[in-house]
PyMOL Python script that loads the backbone (N, CA, C, O; Angstrom):
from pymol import cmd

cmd.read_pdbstr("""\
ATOM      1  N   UNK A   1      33.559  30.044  97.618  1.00  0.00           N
ATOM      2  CA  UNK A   1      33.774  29.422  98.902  1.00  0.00           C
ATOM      3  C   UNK A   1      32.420  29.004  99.458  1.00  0.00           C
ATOM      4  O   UNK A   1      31.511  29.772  99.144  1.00  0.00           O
ATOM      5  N   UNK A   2      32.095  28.016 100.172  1.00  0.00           N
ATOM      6  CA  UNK A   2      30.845  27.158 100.256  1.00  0.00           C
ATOM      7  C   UNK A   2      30.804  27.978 101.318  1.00  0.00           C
ATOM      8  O   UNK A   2      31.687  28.831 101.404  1.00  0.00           O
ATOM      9  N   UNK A   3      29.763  27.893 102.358  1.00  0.00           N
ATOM     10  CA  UNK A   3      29.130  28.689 103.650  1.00  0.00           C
ATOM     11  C   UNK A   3      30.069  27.311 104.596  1.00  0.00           C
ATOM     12  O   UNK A   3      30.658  27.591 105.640  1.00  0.00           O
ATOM     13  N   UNK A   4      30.066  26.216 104.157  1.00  0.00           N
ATOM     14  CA  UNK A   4      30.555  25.131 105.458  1.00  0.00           C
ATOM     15  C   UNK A   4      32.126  25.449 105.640  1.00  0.00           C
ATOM     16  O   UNK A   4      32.624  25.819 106.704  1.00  0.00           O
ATOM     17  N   UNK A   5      32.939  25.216 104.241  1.00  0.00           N
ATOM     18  CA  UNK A   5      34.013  25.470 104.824  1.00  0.00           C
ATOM     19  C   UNK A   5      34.684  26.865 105.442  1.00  0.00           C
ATOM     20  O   UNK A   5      35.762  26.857 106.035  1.00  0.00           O
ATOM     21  N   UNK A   6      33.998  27.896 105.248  1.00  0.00           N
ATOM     22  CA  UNK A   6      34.013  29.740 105.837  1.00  0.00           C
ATOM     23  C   UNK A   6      33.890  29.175 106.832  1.00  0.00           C
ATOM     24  O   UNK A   6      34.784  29.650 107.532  1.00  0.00           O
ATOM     25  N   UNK A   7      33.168  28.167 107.632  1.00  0.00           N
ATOM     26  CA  UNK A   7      33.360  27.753 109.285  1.00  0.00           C
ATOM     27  C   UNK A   7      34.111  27.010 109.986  1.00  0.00           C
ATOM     28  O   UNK A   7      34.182  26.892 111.209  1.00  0.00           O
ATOM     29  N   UNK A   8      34.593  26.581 109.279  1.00  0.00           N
ATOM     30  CA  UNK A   8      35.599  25.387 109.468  1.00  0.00           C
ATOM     31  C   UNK A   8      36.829  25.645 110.191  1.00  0.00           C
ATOM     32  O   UNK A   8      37.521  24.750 110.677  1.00  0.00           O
ATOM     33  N   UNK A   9      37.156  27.204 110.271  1.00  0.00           N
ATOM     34  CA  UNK A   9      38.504  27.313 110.771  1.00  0.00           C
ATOM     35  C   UNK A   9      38.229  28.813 111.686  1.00  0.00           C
ATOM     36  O   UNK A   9      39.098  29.648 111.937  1.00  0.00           O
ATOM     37  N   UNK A  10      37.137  28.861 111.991  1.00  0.00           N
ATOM     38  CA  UNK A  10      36.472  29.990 113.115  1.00  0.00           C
ATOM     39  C   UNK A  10      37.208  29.842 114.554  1.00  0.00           C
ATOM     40  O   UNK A  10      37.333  28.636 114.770  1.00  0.00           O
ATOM     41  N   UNK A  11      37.663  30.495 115.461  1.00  0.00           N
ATOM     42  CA  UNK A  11      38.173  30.718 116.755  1.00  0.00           C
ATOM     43  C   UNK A  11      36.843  31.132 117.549  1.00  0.00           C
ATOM     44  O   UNK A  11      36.005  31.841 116.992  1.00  0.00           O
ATOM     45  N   UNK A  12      36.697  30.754 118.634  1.00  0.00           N
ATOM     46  CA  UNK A  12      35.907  30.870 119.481  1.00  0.00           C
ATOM     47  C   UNK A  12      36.292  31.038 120.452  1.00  0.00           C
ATOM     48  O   UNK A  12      36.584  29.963 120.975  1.00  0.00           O
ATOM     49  N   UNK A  13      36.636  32.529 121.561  1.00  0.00           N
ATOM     50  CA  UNK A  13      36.616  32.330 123.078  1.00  0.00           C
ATOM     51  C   UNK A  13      35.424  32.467 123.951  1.00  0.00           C
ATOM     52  O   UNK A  13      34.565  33.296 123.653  1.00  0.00           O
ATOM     53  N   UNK A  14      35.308  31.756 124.957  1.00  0.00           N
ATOM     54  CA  UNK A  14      34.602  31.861 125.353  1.00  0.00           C
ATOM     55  C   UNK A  14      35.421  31.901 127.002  1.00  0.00           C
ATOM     56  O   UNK A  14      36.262  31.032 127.234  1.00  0.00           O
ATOM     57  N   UNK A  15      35.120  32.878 127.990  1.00  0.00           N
ATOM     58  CA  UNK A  15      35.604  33.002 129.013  1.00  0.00           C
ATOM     59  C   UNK A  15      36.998  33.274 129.001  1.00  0.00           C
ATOM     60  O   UNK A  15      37.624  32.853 129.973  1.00  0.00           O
ATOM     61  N   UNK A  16      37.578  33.838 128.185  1.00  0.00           N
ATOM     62  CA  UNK A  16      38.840  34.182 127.995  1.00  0.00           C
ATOM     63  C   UNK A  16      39.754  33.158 127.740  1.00  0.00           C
ATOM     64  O   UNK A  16      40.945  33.156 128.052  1.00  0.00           O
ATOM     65  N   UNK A  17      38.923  31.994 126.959  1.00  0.00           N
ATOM     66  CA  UNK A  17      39.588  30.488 126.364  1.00  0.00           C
ATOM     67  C   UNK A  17      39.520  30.124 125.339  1.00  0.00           C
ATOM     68  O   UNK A  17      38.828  29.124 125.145  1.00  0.00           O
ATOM     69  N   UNK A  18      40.249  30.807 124.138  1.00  0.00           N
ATOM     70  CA  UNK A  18      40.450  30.359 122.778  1.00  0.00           C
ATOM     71  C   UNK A  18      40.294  29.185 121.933  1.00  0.00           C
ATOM     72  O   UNK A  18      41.249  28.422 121.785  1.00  0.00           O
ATOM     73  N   UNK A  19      38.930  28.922 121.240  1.00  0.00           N
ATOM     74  CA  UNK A  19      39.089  27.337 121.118  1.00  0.00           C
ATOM     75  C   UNK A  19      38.722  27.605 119.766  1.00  0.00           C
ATOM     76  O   UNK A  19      37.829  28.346 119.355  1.00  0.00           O
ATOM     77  N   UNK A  20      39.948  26.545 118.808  1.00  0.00           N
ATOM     78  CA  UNK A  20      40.167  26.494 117.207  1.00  0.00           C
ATOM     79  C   UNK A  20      38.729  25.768 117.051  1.00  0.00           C
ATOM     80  O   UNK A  20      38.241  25.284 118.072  1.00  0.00           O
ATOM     81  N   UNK A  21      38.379  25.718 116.442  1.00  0.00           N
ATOM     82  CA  UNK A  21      36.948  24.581 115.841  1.00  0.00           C
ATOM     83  C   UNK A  21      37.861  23.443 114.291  1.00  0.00           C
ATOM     84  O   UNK A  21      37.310  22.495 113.732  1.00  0.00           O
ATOM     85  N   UNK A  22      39.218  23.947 113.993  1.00  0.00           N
ATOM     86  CA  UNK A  22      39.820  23.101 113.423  1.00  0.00           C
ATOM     87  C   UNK A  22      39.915  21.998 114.543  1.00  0.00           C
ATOM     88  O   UNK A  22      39.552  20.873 114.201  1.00  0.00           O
ATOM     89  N   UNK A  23      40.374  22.180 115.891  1.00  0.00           N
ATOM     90  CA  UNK A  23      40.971  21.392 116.571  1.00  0.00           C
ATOM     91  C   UNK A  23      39.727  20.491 116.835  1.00  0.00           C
ATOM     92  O   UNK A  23      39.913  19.280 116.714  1.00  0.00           O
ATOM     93  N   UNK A  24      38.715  20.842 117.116  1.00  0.00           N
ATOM     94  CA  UNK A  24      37.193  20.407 117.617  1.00  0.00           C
ATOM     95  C   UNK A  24      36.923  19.478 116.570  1.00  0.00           C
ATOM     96  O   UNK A  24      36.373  18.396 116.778  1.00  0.00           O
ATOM     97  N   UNK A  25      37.182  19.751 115.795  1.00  0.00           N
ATOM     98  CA  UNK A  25      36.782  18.397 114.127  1.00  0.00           C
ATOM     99  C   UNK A  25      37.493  17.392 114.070  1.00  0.00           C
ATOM    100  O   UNK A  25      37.131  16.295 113.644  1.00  0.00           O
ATOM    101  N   UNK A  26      38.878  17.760 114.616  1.00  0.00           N
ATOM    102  CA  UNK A  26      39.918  16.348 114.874  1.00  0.00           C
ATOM    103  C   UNK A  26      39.288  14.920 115.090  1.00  0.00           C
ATOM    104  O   UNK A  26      38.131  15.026 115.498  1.00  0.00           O
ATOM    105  N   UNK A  27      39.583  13.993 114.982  1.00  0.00           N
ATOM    106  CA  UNK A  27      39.022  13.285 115.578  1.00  0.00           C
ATOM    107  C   UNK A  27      40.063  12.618 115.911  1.00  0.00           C
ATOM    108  O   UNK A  27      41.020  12.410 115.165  1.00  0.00           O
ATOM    109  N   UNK A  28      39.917  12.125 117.389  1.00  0.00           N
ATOM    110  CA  UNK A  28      40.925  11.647 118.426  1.00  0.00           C
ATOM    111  C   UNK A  28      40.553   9.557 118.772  1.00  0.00           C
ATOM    112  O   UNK A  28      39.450   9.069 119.018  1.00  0.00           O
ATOM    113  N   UNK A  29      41.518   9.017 118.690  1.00  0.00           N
ATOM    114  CA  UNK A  29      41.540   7.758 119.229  1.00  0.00           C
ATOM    115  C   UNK A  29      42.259   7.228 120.448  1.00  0.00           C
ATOM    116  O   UNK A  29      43.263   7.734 120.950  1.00  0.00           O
ATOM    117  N   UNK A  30      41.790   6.430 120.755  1.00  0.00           N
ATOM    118  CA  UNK A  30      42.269   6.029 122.579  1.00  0.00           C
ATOM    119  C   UNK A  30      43.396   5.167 122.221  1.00  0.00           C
ATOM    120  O   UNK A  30      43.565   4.723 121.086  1.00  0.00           O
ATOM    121  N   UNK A  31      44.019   4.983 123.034  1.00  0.00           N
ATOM    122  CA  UNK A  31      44.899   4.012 122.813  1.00  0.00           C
ATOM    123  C   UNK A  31      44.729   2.800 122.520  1.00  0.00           C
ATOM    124  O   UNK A  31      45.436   2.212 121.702  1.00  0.00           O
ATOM    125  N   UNK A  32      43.803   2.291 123.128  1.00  0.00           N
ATOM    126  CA  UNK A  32      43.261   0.916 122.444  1.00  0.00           C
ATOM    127  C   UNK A  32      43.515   0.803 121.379  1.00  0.00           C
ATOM    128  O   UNK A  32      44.384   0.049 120.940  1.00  0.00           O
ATOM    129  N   UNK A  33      42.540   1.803 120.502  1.00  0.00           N
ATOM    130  CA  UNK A  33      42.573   1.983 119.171  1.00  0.00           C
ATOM    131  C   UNK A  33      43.706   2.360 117.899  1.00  0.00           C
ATOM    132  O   UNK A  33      43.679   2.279 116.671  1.00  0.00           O
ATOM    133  N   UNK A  34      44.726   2.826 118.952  1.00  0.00           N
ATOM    134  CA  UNK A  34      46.204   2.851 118.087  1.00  0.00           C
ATOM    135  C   UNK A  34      47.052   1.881 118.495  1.00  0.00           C
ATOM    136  O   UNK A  34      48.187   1.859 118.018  1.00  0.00           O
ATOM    137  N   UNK A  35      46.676   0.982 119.382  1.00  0.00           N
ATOM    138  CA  UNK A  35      47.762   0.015 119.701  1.00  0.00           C
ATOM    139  C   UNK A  35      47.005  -1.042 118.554  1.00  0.00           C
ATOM    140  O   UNK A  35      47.704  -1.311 117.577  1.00  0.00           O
ATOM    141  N   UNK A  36      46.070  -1.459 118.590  1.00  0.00           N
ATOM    142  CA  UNK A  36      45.587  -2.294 117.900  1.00  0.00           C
ATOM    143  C   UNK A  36      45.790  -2.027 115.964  1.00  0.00           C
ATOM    144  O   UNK A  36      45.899  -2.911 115.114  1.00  0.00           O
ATOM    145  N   UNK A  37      45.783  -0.706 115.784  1.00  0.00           N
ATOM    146  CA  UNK A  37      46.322   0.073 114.343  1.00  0.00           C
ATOM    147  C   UNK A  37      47.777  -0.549 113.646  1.00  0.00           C
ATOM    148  O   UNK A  37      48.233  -1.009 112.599  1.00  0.00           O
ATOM    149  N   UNK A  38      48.200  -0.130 115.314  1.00  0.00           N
ATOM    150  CA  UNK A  38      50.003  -0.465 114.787  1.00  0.00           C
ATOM    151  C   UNK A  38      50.116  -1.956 114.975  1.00  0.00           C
ATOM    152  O   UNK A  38      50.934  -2.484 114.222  1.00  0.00           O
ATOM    153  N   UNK A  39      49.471  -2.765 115.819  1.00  0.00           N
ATOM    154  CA  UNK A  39      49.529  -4.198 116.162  1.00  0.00           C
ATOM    155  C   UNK A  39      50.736  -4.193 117.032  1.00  0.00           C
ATOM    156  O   UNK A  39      51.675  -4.963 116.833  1.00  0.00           O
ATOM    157  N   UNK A  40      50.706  -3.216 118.117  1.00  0.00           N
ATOM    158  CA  UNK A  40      51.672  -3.056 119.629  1.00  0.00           C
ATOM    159  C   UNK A  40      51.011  -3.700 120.475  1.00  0.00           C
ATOM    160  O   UNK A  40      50.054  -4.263 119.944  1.00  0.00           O
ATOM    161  N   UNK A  41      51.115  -3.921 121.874  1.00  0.00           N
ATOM    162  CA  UNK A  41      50.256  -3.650 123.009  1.00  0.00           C
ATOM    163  C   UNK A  41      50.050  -2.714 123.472  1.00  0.00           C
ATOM    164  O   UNK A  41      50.836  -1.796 123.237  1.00  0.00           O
ATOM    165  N   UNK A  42      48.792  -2.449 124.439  1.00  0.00           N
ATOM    166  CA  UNK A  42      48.320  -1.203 124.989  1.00  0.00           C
ATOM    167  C   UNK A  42      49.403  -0.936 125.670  1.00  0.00           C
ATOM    168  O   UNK A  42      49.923   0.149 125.412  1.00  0.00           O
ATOM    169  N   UNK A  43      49.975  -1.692 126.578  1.00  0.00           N
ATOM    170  CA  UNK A  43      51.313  -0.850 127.334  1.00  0.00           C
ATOM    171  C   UNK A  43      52.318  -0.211 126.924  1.00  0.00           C
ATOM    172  O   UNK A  43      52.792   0.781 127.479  1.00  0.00           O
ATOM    173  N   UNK A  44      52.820  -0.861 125.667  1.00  0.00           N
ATOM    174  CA  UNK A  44      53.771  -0.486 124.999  1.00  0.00           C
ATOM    175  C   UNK A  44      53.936   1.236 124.118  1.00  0.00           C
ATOM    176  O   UNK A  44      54.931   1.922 123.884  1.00  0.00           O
ATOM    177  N   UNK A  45      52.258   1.473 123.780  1.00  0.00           N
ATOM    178  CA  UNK A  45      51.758   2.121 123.374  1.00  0.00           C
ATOM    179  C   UNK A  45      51.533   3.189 124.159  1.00  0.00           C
ATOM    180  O   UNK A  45      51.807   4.330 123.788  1.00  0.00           O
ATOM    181  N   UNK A  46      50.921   2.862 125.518  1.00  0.00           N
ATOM    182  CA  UNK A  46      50.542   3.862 126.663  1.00  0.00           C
ATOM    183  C   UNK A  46      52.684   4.634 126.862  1.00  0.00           C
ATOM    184  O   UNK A  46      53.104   5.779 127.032  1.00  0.00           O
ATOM    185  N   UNK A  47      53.165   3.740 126.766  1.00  0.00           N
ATOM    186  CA  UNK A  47      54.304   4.328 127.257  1.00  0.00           C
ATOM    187  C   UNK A  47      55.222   5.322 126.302  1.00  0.00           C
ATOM    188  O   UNK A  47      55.977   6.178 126.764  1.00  0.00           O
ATOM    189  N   UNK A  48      55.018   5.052 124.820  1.00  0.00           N
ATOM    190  CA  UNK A  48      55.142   5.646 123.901  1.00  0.00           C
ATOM    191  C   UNK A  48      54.395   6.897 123.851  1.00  0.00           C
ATOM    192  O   UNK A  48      54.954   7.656 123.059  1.00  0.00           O
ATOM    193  N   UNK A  49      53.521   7.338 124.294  1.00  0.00           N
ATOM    194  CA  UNK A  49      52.721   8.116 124.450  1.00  0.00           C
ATOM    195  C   UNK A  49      53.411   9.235 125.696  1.00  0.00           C
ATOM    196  O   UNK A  49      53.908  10.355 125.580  1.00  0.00           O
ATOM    197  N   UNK A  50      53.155   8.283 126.987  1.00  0.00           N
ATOM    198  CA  UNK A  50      54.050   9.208 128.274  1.00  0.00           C
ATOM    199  C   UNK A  50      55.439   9.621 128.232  1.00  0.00           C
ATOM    200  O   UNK A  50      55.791  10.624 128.854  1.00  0.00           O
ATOM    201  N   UNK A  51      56.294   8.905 127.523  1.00  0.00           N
ATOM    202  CA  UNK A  51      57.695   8.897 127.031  1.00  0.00           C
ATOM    203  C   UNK A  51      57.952  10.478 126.037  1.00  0.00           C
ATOM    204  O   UNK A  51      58.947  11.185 125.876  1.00  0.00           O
ATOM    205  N   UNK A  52      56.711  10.553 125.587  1.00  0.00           N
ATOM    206  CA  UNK A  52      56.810  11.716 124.292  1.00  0.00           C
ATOM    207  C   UNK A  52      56.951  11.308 122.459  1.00  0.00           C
ATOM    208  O   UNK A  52      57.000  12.171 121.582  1.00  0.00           O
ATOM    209  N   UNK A  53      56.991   9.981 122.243  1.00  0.00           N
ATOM    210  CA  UNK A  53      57.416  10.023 121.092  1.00  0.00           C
ATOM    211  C   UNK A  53      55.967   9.529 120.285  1.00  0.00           C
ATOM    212  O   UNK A  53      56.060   9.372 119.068  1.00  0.00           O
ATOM    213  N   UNK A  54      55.115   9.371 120.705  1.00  0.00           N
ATOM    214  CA  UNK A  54      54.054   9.885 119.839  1.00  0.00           C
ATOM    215  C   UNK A  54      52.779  10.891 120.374  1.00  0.00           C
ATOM    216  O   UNK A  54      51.813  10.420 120.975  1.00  0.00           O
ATOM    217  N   UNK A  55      52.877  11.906 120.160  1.00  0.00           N
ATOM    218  CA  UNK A  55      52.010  13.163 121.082  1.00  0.00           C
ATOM    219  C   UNK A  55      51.025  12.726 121.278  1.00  0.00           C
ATOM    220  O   UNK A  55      50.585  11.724 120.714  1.00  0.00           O
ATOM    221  N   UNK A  56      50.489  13.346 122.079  1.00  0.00           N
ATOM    222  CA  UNK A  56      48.943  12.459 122.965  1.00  0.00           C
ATOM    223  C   UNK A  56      48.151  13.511 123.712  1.00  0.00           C
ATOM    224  O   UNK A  56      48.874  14.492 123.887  1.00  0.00           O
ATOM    225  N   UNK A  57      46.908  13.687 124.232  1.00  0.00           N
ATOM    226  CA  UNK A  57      46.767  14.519 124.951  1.00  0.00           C
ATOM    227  C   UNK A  57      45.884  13.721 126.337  1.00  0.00           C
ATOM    228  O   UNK A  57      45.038  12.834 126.229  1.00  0.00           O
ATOM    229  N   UNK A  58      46.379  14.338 127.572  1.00  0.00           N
ATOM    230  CA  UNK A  58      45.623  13.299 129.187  1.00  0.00           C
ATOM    231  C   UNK A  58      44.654  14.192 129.030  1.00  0.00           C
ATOM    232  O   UNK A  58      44.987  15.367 128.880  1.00  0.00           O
ATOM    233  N   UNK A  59      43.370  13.861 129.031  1.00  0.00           N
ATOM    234  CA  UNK A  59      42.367  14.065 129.279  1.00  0.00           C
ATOM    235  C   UNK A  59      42.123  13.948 131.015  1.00  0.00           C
ATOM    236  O   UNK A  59      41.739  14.834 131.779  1.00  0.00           O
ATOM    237  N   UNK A  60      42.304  13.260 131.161  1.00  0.00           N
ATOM    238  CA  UNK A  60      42.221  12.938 133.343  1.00  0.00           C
ATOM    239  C   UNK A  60      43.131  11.584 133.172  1.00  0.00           C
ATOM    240  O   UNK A  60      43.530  10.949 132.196  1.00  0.00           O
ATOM    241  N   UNK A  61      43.253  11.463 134.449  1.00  0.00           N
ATOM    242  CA  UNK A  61      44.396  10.909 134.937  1.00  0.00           C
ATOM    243  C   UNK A  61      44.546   9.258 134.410  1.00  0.00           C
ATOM    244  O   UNK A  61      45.483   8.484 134.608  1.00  0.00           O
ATOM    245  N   UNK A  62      43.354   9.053 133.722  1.00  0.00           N
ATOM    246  CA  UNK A  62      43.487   7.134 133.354  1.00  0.00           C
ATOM    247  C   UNK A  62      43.014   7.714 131.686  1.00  0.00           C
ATOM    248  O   UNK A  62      42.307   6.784 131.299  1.00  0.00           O
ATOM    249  N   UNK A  63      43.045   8.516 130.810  1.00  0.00           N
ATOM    250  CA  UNK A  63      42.713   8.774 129.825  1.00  0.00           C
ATOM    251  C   UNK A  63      43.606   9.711 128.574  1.00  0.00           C
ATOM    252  O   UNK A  63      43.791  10.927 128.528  1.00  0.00           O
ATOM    253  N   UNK A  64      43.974   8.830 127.798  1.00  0.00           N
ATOM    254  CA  UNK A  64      44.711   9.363 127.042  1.00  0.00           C
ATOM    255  C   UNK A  64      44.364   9.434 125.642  1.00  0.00           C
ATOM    256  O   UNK A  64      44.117   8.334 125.149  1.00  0.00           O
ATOM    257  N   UNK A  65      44.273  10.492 124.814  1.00  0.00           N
ATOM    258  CA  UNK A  65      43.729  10.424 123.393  1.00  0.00           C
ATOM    259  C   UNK A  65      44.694  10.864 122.155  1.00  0.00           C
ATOM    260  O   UNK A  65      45.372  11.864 122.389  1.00  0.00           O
ATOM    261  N   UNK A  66      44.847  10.297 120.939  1.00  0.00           N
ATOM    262  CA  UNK A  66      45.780  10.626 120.194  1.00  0.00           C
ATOM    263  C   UNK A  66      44.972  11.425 119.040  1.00  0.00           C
ATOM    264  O   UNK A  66      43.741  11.409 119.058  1.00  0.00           O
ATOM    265  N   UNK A  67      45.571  12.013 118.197  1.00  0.00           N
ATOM    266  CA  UNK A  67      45.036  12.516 116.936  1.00  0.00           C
ATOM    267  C   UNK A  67      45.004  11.931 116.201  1.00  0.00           C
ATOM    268  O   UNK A  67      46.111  11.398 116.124  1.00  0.00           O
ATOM    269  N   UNK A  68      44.213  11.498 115.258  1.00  0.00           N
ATOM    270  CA  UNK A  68      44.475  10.382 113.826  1.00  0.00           C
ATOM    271  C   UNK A  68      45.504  11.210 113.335  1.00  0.00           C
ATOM    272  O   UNK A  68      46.452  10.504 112.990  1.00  0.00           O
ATOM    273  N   UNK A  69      45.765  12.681 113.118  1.00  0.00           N
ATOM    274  CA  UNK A  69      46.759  12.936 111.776  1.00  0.00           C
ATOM    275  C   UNK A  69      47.999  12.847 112.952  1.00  0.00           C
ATOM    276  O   UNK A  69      48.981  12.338 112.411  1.00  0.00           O
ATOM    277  N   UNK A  70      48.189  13.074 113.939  1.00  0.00           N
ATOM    278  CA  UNK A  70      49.653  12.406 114.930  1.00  0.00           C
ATOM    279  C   UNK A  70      49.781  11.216 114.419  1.00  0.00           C
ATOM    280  O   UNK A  70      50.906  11.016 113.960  1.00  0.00           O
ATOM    281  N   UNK A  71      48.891  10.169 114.307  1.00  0.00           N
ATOM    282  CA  UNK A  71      49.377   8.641 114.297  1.00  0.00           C
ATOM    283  C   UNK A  71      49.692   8.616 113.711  1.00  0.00           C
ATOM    284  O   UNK A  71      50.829   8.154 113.809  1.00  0.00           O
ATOM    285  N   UNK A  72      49.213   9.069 112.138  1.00  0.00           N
ATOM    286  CA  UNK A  72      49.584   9.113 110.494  1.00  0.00           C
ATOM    287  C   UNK A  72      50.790   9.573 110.195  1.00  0.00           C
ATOM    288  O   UNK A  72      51.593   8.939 109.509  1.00  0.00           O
ATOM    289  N   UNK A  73      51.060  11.011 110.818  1.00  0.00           N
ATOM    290  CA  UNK A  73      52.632  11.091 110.947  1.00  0.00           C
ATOM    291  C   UNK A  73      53.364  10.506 111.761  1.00  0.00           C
ATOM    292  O   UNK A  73      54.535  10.612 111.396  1.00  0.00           O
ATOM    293  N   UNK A  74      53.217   9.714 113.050  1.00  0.00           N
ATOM    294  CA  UNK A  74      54.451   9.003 113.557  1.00  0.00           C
ATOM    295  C   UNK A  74      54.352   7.660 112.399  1.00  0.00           C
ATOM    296  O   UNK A  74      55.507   7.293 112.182  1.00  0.00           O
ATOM    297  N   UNK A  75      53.230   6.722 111.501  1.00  0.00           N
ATOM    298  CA  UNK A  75      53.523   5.368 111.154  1.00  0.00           C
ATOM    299  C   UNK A  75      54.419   6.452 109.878  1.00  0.00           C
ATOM    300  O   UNK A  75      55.644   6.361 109.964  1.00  0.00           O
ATOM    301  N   UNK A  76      53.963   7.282 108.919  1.00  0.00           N
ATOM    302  CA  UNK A  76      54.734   7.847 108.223  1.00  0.00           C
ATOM    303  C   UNK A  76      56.524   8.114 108.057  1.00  0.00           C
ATOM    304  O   UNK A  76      57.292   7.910 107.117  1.00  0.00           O
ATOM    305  N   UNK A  77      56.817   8.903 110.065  1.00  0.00           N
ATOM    306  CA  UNK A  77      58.129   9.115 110.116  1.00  0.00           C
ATOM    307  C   UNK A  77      58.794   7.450 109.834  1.00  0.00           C
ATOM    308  O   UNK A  77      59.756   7.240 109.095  1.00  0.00           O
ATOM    309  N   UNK A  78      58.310   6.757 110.327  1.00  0.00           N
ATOM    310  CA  UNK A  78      58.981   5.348 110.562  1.00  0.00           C
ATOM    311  C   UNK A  78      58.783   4.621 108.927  1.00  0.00           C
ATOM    312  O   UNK A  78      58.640   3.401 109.020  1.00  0.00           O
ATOM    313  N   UNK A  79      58.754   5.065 107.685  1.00  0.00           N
ATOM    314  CA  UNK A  79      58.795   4.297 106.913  1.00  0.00           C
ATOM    315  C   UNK A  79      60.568   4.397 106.467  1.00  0.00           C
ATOM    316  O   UNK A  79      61.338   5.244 106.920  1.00  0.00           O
ATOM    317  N   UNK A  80      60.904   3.395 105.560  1.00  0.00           N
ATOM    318  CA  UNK A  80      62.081   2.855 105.532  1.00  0.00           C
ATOM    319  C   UNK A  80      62.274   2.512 103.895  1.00  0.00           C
ATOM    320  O   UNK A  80      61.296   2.084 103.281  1.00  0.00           O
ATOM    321  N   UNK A  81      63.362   2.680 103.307  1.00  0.00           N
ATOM    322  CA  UNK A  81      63.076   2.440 101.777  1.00  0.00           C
ATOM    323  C   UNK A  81      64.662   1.305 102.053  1.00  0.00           C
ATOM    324  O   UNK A  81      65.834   1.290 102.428  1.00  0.00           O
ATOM    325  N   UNK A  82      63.288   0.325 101.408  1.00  0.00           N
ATOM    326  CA  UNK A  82      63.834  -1.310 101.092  1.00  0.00           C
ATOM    327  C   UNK A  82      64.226  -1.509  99.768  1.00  0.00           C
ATOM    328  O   UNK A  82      63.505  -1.489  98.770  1.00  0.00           O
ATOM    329  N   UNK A  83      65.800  -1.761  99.862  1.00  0.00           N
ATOM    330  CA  UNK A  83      66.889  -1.910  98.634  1.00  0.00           C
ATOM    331  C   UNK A  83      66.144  -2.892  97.614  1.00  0.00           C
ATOM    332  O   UNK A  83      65.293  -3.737  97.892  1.00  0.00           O
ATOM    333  N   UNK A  84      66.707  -2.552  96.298  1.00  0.00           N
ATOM    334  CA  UNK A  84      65.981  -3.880  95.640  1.00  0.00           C
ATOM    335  C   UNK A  84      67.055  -4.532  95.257  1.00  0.00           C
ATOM    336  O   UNK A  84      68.088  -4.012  94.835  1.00  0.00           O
ATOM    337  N   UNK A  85      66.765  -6.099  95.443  1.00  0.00           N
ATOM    338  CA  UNK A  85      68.124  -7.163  95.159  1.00  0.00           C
ATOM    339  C   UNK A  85      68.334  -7.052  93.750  1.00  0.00           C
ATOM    340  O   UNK A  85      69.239  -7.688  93.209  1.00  0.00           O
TER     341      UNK A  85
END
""", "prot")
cmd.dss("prot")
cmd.show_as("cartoon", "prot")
cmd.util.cbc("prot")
cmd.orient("prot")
């Protein structure tokens, strides 16, 4: 086992606030950046988000961030197997 990945999945509280360092490595995109992925609009997207059907987290009140592996599994759930003629 390398010394990097033994850290990779360490818990940290600090002040009686549990924080994964898996979660900390995530890397998160704005909506911009997933509306433009899927080729939606930002609104359409922002509302998909507040609605619940693709998880998101509000950062403050005009800021919303997604997970790359959320996006990957919502374009994933939505694939479709096309009959062959």
């Amino acid at each position: 086992m390398s010394l990097n990945s033994h850290y990779n999945h360490i818990k940290i509280t600090i002040m009686n606030l549990e924080i994964n360092t898996k979660t900390i490595n995530t890397r998160f995109l704005s909506v911009k950046e997933c509306s433009e992925i899927l080729g939606i609009s930002y609104n359409n997207l922002l509302l998909m988000v507040k609605c619940g059907d693709i998880p998101g987290f509000q950062f403050n009140p005009r800021s919303y961030r997604i997970k790359e592996s959320d996006l990957a599994n919502y374009i994933e759930s939505k694939r479709v197997q096309v009959a062959h003629l």
